[in-house]
C-alpha positions in Angstrom: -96.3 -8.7 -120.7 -100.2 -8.1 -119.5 -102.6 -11.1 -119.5 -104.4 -10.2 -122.9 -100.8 -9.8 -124.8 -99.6 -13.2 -123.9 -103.1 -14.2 -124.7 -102.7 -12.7 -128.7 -99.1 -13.9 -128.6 -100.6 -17.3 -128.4 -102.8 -17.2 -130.6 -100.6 -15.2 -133.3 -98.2 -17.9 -132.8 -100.6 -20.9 -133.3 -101.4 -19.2 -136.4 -97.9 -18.8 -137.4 -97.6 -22.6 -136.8 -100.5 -23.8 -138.2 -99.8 -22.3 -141.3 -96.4 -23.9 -141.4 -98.1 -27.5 -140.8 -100.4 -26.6 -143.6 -97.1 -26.0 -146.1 -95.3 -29.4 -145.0 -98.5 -31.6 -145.3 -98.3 -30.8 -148.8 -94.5 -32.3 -148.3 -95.0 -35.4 -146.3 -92.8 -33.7 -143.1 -95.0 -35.8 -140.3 -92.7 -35.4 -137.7 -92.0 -31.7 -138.1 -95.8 -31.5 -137.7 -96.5 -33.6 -134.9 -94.1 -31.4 -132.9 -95.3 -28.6 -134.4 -99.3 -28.9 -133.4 -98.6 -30.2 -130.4 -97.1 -26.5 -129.7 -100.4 -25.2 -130.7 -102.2 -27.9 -128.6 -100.4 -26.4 -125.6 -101.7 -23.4 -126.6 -105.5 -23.9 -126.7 -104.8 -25.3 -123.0 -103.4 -22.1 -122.1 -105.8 -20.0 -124.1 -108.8 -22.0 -122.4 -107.4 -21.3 -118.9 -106.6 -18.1 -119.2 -110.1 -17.4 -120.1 -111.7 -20.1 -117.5 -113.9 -17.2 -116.0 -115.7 -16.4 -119.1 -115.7 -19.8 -120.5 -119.7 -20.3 -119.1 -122.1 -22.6 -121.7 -124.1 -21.3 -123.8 -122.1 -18.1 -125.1 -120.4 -17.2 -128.1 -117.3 -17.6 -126.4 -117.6 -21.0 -125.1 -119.3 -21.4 -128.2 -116.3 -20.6 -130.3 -113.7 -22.7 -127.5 -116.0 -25.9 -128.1 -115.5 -26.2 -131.8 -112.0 -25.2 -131.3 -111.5 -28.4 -128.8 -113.3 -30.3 -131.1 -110.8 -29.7 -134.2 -107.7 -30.0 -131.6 -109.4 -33.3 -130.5 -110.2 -34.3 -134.3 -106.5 -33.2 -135.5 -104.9 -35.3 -132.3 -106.6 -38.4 -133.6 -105.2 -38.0 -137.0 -101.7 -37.9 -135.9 -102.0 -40.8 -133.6 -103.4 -42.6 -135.9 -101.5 -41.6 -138.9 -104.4 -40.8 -141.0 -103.4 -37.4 -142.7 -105.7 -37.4 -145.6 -108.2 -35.0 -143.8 -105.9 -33.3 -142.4 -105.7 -30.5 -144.7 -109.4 -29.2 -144.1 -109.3 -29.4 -140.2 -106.2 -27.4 -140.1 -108.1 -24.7 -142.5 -110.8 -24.9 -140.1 -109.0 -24.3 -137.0 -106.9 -22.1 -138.4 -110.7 -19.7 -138.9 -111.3 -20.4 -135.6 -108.1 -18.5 -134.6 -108.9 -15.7 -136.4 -112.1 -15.0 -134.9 -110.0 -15.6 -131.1 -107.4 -13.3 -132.0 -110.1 -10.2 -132.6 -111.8 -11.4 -129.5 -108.9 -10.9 -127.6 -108.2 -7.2 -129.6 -111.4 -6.0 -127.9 -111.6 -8.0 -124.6 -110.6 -5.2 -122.2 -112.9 -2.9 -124.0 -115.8 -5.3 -123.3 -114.5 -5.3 -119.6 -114.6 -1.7 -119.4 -117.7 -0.7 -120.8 -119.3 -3.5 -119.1 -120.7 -5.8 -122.5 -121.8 -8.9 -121.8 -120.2 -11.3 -123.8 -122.2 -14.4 -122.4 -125.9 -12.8 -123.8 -126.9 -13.9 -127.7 -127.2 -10.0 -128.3 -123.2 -9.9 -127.9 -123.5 -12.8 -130.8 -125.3 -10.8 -133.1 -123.8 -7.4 -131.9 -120.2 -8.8 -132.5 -120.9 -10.5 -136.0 -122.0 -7.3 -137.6 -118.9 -5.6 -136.2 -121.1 -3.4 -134.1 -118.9 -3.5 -131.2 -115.4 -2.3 -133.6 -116.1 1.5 -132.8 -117.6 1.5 -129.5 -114.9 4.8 -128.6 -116.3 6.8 -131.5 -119.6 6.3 -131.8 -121.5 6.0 -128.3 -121.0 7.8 -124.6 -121.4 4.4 -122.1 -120.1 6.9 -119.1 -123.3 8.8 -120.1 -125.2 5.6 -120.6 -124.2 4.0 -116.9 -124.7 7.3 -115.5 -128.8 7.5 -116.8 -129.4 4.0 -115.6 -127.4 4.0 -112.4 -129.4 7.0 -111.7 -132.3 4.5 -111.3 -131.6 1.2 -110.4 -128.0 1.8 -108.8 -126.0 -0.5 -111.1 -124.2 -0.7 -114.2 -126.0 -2.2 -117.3 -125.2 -4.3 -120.6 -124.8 -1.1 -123.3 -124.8 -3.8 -126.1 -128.0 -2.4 -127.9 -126.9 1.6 -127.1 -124.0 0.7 -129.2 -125.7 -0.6 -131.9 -128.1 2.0 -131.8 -124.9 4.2 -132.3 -123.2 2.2 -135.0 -127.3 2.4 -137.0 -127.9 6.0 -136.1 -124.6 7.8 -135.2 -126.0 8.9 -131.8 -126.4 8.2 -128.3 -129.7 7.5 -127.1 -129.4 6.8 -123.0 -133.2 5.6 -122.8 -133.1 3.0 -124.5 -134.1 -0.3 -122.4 -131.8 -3.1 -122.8 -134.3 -6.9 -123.1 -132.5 -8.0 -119.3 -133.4 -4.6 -117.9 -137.2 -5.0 -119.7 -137.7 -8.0 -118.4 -136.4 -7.9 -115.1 -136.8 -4.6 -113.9 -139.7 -3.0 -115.7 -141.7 -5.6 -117.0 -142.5 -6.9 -113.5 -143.3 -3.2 -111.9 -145.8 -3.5 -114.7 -148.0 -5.7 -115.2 -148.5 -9.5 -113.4 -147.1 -12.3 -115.2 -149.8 -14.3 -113.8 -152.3 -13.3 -115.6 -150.4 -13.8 -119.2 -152.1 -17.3 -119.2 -155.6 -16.0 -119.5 -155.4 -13.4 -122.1 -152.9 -16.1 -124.6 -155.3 -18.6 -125.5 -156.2 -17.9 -129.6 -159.2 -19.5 -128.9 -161.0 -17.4 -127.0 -159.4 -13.9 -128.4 -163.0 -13.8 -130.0 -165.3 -13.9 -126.9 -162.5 -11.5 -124.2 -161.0 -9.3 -126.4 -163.0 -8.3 -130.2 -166.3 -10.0 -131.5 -164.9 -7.9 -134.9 -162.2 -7.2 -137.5 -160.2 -10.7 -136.8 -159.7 -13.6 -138.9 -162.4 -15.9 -139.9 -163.0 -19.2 -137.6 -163.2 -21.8 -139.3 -163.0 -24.3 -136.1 -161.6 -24.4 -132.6 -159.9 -27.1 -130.3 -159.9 -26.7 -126.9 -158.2 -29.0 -124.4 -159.8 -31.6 -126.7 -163.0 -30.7 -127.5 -163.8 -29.2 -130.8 -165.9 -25.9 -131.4 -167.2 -24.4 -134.7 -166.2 -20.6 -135.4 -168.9 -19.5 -133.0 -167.5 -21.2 -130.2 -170.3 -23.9 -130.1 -169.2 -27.1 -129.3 -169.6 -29.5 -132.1 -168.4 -33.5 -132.5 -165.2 -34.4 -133.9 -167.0 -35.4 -137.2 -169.2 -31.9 -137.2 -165.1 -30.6 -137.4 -164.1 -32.3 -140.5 -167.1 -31.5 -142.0 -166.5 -27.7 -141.5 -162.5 -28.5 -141.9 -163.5 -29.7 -146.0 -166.4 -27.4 -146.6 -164.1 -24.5 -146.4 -162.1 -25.2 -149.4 -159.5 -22.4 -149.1 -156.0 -22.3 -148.1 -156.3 -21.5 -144.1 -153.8 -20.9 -140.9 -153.3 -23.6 -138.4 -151.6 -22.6 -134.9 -151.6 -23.7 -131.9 -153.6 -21.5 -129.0 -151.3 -21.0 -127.2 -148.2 -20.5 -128.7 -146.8 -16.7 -129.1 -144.8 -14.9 -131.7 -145.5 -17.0 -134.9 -144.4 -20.4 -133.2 -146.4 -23.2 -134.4 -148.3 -21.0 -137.0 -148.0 -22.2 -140.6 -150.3 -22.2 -143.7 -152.6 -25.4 -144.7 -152.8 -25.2 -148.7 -156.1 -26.7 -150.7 -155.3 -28.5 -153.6 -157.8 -31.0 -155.0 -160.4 -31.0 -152.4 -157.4 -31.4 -149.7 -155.3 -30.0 -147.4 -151.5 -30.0 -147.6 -148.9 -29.0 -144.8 -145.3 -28.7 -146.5 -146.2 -31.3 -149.0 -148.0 -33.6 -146.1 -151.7 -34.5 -146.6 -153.1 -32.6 -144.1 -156.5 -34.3 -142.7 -158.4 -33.6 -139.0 -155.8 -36.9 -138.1 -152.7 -34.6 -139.1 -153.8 -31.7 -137.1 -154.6 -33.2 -134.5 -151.1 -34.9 -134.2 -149.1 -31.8 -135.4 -150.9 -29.2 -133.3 -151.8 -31.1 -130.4 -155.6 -30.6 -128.3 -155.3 -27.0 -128.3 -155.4 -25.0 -131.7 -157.3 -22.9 -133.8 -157.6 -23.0 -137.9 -158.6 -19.5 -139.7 -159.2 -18.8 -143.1 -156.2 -16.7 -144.4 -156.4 -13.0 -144.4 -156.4 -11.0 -147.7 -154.4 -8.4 -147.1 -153.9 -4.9 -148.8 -151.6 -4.7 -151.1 -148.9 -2.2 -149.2 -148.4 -4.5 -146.6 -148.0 -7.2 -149.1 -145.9 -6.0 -151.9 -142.4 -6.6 -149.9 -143.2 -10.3 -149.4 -146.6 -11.8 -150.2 -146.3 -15.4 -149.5 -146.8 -14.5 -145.7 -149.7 -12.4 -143.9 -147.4 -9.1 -142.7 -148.3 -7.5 -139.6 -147.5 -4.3 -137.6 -146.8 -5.0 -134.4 -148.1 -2.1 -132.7 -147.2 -1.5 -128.7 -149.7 0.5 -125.7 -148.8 1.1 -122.6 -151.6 2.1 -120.0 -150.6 4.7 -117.9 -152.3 7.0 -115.2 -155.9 7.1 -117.0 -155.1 6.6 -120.3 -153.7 4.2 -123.0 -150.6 5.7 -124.5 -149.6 4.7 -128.2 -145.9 3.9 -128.2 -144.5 2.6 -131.2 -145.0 0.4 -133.9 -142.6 -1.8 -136.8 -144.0 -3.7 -139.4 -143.0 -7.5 -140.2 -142.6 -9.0 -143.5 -141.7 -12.6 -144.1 -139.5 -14.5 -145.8 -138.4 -17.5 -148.1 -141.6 -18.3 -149.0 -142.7 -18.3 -145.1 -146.5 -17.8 -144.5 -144.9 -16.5 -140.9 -143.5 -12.7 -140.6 -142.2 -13.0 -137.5 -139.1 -11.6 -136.8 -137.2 -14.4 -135.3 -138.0 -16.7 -138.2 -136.1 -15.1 -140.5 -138.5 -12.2 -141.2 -137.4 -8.4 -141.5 -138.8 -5.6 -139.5 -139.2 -2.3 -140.8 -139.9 0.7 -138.3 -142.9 3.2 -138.7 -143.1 6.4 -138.3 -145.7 8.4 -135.6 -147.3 9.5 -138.7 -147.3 6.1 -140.3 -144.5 6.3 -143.0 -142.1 3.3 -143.3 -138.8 3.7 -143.2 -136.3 3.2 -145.5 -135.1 0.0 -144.2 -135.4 -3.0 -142.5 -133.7 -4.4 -139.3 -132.8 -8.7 -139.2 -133.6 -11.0 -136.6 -129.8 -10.0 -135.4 -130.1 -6.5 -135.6 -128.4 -6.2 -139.4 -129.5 -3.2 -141.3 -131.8 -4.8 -144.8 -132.6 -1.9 -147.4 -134.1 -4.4 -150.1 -136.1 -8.0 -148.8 -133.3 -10.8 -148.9 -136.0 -13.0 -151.1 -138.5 -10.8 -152.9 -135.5 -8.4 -153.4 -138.1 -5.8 -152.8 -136.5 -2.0 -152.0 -137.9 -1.1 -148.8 -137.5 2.6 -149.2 -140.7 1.9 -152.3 -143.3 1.3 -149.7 -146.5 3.4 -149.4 -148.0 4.4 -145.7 -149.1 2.4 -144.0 -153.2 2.4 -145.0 -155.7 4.0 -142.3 -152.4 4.1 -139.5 -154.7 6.3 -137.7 -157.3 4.0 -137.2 -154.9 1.2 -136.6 -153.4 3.4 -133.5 -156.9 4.5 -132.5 -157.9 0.6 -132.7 -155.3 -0.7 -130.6 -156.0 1.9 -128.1 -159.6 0.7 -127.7 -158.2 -3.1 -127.2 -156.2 -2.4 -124.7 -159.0 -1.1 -122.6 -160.9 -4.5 -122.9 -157.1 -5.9 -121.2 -157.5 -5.2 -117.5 -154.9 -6.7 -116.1 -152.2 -6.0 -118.1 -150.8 -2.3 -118.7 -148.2 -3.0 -121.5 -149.4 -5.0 -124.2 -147.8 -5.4 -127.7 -150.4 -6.5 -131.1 -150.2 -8.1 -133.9 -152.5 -6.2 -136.4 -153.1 -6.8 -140.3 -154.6 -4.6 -143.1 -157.5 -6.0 -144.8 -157.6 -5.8 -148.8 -160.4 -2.2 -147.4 -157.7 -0.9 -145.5 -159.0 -2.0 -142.0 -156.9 -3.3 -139.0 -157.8 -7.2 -138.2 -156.4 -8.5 -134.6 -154.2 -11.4 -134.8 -152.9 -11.9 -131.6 -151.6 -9.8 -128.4 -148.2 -10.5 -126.7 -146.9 -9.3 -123.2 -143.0 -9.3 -123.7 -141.9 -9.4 -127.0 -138.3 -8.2 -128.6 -137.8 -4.7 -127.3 -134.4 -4.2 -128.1 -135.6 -4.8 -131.8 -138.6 -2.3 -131.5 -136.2 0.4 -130.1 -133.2 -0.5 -132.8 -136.4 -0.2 -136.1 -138.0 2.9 -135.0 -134.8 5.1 -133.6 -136.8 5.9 -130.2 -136.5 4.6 -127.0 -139.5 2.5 -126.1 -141.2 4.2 -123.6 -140.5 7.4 -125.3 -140.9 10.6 -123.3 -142.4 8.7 -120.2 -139.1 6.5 -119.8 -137.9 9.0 -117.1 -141.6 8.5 -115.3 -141.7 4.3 -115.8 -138.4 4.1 -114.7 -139.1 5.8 -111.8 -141.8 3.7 -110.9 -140.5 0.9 -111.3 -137.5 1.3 -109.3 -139.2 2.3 -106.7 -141.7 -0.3 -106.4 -138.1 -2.5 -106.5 -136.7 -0.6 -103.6 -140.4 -1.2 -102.0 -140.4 -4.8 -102.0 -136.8 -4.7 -100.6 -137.7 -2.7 -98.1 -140.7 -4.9 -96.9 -139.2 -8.0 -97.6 -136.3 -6.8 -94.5 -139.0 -5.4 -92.0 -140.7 -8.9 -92.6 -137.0 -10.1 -91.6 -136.4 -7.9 -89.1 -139.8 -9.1 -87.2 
């Protein structure tokens, strides 16, 4: 019997047993249970060192073994200590768990073969949407590994060509797995380095556009307060400009990227409330810390806001510079949810992809990667909405940013559409989700320059290697 059929013949007998200790709690046979769960005890010990080498924290796997100890450990103390009441529900519980095990093992040596990596969080939301059950059908990996060995000489993780597969019912080989972004291409790109000096919110207004971004209302910097000119003023010059506004505003933190720390102040009764919290200079300055920025809120046009308009939706628009000129890549649209004033994407928000042209289409993809055709809250039917207003402009404007961004030569924005139709800067980011961009728009991210980036970018890998054994070798 191979390794992964003793494995399921574990399992399926744990199952078998469990559901037999579930039928004699109901008839008081304690001893037939004890010996019977301590069969399936043995087997979790077994199951768990069988599997030691994948058993690494912080994956789904280990993920799925610790809550599995935790209800053998829970069940254990019951029948020491006689206490059977609660027994009922653990059992249930466990037996859940064993369900989930049992399909893990089904597709373990697939995993092995086509080389998925079951320890990253895409596998997580990969394998929870049952992306992973038709990997034979729908995707060629050989043709996958064969592109990317081409370039960098090793296998990759195919997790997000298979989803792309189980979305679109194709292979696409150029798409660019987040590890190989970040790793490999990201670098060869542009210098982390300088990531520091182009994030700070607060001075988006004097480096990048003097125009078409939110309204100030005041700045902190390390401290110091400034009004919406960047002057510095005194910490009572603030809350007099804080209460003269009287309109609901934004309050985020400078530095902070991707909608963290970014969340609607609402004016009611000549004051300020955060999630029900009276929210005066004192509250700011202890939620948001020294360095923040508060904005009046954008009034956006009424496309953008129809799916959801609680929060100020953005298109999140990506350049690349490359040779002599800025190249438009892609762009998706985020729309919040619940009630959020954020529409980012890992907060629960829905990205919908957008066409070169500027059309939207027909659905959205979920912070895991699930397929959304109407808004989980508004119940809005994405296929409804209009183009995007002015898209050319928006691309021709994002273009013309990127040239004021010297140092960097991919750069992904945040723009919104004004009630006129014109694209307002939010903020800029230099990573962001590209697995997500890629699975939204059905195109690989670089598009027709992948072959050309990747390229690059291996070579200036095999460069470095190169110079690091000559320094060696002297």
């Amino acid at each position: 019997m191979g390794k992964n059929a003793l494995e399921k013949d574990i399992i399926e007998q744990s199952i078998v047993l469990l559901k037999n200790i579930y039928n004699d709690l109901n008839k008081a046979y304690y001893d037939e249970i004890e010996k019977y769960y301590h069969s399936v005890h043995r087997g979790i010990q077994s199951f768990k060192k069988s599997n030691s080498n994948i058993n690494k924290p912080e994956t789904p796997f280990a993920q799925k073994m610790a809550v599995v100890e935790k209800k053998d450990s829970e069940i254990l103390n019951i029948i020491e200590n006689q206490n059977w009441s609660v027994a009922p529900k653990l059992i249930n519980q466990l037996y859940i768990q064993f369900t989930d095990l049992i399909q893990f093992v089904d597709y373990k040596d697939l995993y092995i073969k086509y080389k998925v990596n079951t320890f990253s969080k895409y596998f997580e939301y990969f394998n929870e949407l049952g992306y992973y059950h038709n990997i034979k059908e729908n995707v060629d990996i050989k043709a996958v590994q064969k592109y990317w060995r081409k370039y960098f000489h090793k296998n990759i993780d195919p997790s997000l060509h298979i989803a792309y597969a189980q979305v679109y019912g194709e292979t696409n080989e150029r798409l660019i797995h987040q590890y190989e972004f970040n790793e490999l291409v990201l670098p060869e790109l542009t210098p982390i380095y300088f990531n520091g000096f182009y994030s700070d919110k607060n001075v988006y207004d004097l480096l990048i556009t003097s125009e078409h971004h939110p309204e100030n209302v005041l700045k902190r910097v390390n401290g110091q307060y400034f009004d919406g000119d960047s002057n510095t003023i005194s910490r009572k010059k603030a809350l007099e400009l804080y209460h003269l506004t009287k309109e609901d505003v934004i309050a985020k933190k400078s530095y902070a990227n991707d909608g963290y720390s970014v969340d609607k102040l609402k004016y009611i009764d000549n004051d300020f409330y955060h999630n029900d919290h009276l929210a005066d200079i004192n509250y700011l300055e202890e939620h948001w810390g020294k360095d923040f920025i508060v904005q009046k809120v954008i009034k956006q046009h009424n496309v953008m806001a129809a799916p959801h308009q609680d929060s100020v939706n953005t298109l999140r628009m990506v350049t690349l510079r490359w040779g002599d000129r800025i190249h438009y890549l892609l762009t998706y649209a985020r729309f919040g949810s619940d009630g959020s004033a954020k529409d980012n994407g890992g907060e629960g928000g829905i990205c919908v992809g957008v066409s070169p042209e500027g059309y939207f289409k027909s659905f959205g993809i979920g912070h895991k990667g699930q397929v959304i055709y109407t808004h989980p809250t508004t119940g809005y039917d994405f296929s409804n909405l209009d183009k995007v207003p002015n898209f050319d402009k928006c691309v021709a404007f994002v273009k013309q940013l990127h040239d004021r961004i010297l140092h960097h030569n991919y750069v992904s924005w945040d723009i919104a559409i004004d009630t006129e139709g014109e694209p307002i800067f939010i903020e800029m980011n230099f990573r962001g989700p590209v697995w997500k961009y890629q699975l939204a728009n059905e195109q690989s991210l670089f598009g027709e320059l992948t072959e050309e980036v990747l390229e690059h970018a291996a070579q200036k890998i095999k460069n470095k290697k190169n110079n690091s054994t000559s320094v060696k070798d002297d």
